[in-house]
N, CA, C and O of each residue as an XYZ file, in Angstrom:
376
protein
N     204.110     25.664     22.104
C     204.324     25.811     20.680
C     202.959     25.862     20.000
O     202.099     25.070     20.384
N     202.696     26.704     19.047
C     201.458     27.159     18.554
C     201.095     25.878     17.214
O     201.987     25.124     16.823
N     200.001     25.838     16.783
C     200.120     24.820     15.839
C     199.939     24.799     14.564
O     199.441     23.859     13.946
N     200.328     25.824     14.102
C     200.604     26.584     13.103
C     202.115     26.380     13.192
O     202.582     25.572     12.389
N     203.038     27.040     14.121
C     204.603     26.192     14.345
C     204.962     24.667     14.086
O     206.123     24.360     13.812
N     204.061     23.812     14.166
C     203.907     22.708     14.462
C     203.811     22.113     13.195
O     204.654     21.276     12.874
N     202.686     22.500     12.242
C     202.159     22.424     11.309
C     203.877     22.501     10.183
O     204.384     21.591      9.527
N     204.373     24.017     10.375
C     205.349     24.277      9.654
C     206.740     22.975      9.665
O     207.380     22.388      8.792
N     206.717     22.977     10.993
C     207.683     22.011     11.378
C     207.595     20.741     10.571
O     208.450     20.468      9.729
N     206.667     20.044     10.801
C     206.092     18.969     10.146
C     206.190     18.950      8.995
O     206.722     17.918      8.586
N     205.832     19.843      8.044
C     206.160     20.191      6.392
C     207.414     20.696      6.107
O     207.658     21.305      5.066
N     208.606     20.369      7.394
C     209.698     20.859      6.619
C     210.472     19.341      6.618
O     211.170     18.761      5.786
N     210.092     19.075      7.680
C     210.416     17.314      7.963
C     210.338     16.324      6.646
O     211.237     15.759      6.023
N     209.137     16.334      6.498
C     208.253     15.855      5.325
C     209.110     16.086      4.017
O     209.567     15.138      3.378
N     209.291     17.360      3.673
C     209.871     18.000      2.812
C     211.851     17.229      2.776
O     212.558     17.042      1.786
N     212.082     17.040      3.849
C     213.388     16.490      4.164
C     213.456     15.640      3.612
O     213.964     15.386      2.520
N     212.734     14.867      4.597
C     212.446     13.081      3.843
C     212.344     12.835      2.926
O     212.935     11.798      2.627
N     211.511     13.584      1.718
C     211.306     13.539      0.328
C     212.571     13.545     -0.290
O     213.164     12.561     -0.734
N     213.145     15.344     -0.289
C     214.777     15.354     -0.821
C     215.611     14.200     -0.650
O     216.239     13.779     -1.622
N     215.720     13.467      0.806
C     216.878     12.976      1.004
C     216.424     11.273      0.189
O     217.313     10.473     -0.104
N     215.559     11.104      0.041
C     215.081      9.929     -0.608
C     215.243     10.395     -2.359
O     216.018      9.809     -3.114
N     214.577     11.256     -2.679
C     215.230     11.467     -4.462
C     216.805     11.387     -4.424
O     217.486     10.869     -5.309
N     217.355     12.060     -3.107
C     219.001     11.672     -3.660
C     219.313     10.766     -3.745
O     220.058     10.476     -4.681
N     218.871      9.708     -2.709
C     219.488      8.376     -2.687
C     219.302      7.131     -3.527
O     219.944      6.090     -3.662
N     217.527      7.912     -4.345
C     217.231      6.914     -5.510
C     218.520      6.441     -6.481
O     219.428      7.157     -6.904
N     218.398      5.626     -6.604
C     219.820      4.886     -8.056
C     218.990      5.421     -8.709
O     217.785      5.630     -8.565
N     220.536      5.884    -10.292
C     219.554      6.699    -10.729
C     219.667      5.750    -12.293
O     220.427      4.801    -12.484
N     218.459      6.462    -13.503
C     218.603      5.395    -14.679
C     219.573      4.409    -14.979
O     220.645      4.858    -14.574
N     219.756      3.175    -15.539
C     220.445      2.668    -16.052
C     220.584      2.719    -17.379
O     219.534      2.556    -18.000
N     221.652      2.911    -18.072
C     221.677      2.927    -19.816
C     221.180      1.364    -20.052
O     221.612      0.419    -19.391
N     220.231      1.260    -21.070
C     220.107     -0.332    -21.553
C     220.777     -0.380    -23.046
O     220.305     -1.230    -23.801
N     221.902      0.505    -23.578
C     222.959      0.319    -24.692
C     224.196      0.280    -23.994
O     224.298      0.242    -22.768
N     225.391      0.292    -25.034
C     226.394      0.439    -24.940
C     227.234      1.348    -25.573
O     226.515      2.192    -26.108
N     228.176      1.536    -25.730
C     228.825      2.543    -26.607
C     230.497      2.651    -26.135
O     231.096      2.625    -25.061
N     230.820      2.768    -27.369
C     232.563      2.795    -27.252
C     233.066      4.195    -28.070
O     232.553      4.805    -29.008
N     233.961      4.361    -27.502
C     234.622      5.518    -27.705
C     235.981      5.678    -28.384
O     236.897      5.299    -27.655
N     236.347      6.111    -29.518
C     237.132      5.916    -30.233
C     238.022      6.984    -30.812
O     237.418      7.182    -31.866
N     239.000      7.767    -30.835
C     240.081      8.267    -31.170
C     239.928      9.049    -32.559
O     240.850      9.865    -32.579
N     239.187      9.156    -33.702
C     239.249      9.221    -34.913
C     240.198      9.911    -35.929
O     240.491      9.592    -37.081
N     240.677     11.183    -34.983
C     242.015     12.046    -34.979
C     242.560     11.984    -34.240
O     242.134     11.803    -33.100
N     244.360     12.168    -34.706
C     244.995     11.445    -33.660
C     245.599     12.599    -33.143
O     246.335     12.357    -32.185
N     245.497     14.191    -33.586
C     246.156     15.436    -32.648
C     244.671     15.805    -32.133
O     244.576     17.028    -32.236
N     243.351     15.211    -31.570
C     242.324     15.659    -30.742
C     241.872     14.655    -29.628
O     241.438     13.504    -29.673
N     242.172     15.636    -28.489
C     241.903     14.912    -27.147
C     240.673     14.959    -26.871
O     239.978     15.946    -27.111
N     240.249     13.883    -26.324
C     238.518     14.191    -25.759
C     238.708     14.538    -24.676
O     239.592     14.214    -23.883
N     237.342     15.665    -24.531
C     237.427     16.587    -23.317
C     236.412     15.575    -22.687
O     237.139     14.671    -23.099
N     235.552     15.000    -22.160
C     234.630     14.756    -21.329
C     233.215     16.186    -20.838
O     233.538     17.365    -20.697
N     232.404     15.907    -20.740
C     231.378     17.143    -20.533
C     230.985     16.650    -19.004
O     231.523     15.706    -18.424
N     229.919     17.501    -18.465
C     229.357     17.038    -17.273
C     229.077     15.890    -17.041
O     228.639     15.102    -17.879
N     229.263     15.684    -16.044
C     228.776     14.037    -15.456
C     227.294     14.093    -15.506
O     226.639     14.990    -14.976
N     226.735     12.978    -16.245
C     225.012     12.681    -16.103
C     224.606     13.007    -14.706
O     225.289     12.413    -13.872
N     223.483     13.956    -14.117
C     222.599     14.108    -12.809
C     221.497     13.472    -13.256
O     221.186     13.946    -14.349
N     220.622     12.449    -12.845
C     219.472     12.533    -12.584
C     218.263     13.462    -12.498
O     218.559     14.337    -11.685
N     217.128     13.644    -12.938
C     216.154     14.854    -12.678
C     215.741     14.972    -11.054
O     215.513     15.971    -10.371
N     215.736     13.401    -10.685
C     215.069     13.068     -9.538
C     216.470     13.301     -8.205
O     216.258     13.246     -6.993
N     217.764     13.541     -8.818
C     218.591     13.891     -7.805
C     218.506     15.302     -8.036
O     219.217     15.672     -7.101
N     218.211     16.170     -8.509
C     218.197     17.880     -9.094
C     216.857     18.204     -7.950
O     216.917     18.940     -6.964
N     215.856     17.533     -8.357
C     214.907     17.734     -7.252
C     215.006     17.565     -5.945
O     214.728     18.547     -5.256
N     215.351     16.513     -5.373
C     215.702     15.795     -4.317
C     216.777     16.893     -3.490
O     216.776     17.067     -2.272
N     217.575     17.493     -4.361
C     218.895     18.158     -3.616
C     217.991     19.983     -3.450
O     218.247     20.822     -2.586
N     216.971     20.105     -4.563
C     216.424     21.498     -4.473
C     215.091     21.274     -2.994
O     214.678     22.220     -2.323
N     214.787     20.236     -2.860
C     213.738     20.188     -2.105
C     214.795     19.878     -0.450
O     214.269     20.299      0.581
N     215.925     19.309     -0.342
C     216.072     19.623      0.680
C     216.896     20.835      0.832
O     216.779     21.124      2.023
N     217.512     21.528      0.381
C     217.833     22.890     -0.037
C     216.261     23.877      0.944
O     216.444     24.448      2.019
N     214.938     23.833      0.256
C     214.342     24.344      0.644
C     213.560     23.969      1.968
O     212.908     24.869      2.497
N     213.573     22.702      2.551
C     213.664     22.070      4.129
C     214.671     22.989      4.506
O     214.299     23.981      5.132
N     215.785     22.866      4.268
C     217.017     23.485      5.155
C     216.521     24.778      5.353
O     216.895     24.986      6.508
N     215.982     25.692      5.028
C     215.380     26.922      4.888
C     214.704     27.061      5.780
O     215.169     27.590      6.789
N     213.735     26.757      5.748
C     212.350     26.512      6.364
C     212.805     25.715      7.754
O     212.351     26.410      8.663
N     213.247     24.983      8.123
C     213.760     24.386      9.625
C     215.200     25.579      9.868
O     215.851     25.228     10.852
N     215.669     26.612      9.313
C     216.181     27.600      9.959
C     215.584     28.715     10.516
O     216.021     29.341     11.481
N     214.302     29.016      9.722
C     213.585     30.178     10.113
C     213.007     29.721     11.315
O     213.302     30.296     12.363
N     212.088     28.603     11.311
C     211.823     28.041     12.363
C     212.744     28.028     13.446
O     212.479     28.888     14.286
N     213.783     27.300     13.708
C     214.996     27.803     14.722
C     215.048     29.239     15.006
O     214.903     29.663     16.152
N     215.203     29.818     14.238
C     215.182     31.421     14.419
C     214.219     31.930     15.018
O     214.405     32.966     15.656
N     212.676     31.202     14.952
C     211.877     31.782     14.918
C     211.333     31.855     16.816
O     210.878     32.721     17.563
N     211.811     30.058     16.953
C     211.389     29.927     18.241
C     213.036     30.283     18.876
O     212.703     30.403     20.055
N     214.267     30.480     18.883
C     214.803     31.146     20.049
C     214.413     32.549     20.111
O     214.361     33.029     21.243
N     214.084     33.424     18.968
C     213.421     34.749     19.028
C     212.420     35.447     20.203
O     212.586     36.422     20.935
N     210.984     34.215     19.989
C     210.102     33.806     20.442
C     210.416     33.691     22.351
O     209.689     33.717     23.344
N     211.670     33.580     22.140
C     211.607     32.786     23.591
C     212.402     33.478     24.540
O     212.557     33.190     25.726
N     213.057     34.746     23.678
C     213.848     35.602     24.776
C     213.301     36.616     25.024
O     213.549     37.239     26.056
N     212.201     37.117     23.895
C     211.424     38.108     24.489
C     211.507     39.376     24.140
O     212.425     39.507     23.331
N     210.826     40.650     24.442
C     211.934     42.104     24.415
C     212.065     42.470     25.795
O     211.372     42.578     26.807
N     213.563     42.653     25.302
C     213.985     43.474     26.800
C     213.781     45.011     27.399
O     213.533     45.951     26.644
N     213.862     45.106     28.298
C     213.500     46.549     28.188
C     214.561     46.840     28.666
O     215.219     46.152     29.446
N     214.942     48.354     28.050
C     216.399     48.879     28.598
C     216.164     50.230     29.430
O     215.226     51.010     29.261
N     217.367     50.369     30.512
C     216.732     51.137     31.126
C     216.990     53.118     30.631
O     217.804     53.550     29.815
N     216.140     53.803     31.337
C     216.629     55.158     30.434
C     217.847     55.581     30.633
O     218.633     55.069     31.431
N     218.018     56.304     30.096
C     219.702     56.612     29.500
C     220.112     57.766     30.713
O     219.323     58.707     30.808
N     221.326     57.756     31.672
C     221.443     58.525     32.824
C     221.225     57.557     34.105
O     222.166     57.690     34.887
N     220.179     56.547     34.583
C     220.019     55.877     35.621
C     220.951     55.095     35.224
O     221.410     54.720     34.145
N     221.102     54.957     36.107
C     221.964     53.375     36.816
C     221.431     51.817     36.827
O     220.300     52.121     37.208
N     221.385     50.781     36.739
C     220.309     49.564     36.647
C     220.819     48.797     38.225
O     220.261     47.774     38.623
C-alpha cells in the first residue's frame, strides 16, 4: 500500500471520528422555560421542525464525507488489485 493510500485512509478515519463525536455531543440546553397556550379556540398548533444542533449538522455532513472518501478508497484498492486483463483476439480459442 502506497503512502499516499495510507495517508488518505488515515484522514478519512480521523474525519469519522470527528462526525461521529459531533453527533453524539448532547446538544444545548434551554436555560428558560415557556408554556404554550391555546389563545383561539378553532386554531390548532402545528409544531415546526424539531431543534438540530449546528454541531449535529456538521458531525452528520463530516461523516457523510468519511463515508465517501473510505468508498473510493475501497474501490480504489480492489481496482488496484485485479489488474488489467488481457483478452484474447477475437476468432482464437483461449
Amino acid at each position: 500500500m502506497t503512502t499516499g493510500l495510507k495517508a488518505i485512509i488515515i484522514g478519512a478515519g480521523a474525519l469519522a471520528v470527528l462526525g461521529l463525536v459531533l453527533v453524539l455531543l448532547p446538544g444545548p440546553t434551554a436555560t428558560f422555560g415557556w408554556f404554550a397556550y391555546q389563545p383561539v379556540a378553532d386554531f390548532g398548533f402545528v409544531g415546526g421542525a424539531p431543534f438540530v444542533p449546528a454541531s449535529r449538522l456538521w458531525g452528520m455532513g463530516i461523516l457523510a464525507i468519511a463515508a465517501v472518501i473510505a468508498a473510493f478508497v475501497v474501490g480504489w484498492v480492489l481496482g488496484r488489485g485485479r489488474g488489467l486483463q488481457k483478452s484474447a483476439p477475437e476468432g482464437t480459442a483461449e
